[in-house]
C-alpha positions, 0 to 999 in steps of 0.5 A: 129840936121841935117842929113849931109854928109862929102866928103868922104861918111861918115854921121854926125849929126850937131846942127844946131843953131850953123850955121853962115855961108854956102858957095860953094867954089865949095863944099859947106862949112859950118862955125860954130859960134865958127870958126870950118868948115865942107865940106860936099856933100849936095848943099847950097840950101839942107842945107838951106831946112834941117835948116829951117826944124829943126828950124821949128821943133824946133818953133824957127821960129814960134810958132805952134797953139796948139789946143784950143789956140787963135792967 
């Protein structure tokens, strides 16, 4: 989940897996797979960095070595 901010101030947490689209039209609009649209106050590139840090967090973009385990 990543931390974000509607227009009108108010916090929100949203599942980033279910990400496919982020988009300024100036303000920066983010599309879920399913269609439904989120307007929020963080920049494309801010939502960009929160994604790739959850998916890390996640290892859904690669595996962390674990101690003792080989490559």
């Amino acid at each position: 989940m990543i931390m974000l901010t509607r227009l009108n101030g108010k916090e929100f947490t949203l599942n980033a897996l279910y990400i496919e689209q982020v988009e300024a039209f100036p303000d920066t609009t983010i599309t879920l797979t399913n269609g439904k649209k989120f307007v929020v106050r963080e920049t494309v590139e801010s939502v960009s960095a929160k994604v790739s840090a959850f998916y890390g967090e996640v290892h859904i973009l690669g595996k962390k070595n674990v101690q003792g385990e080989k490559d």
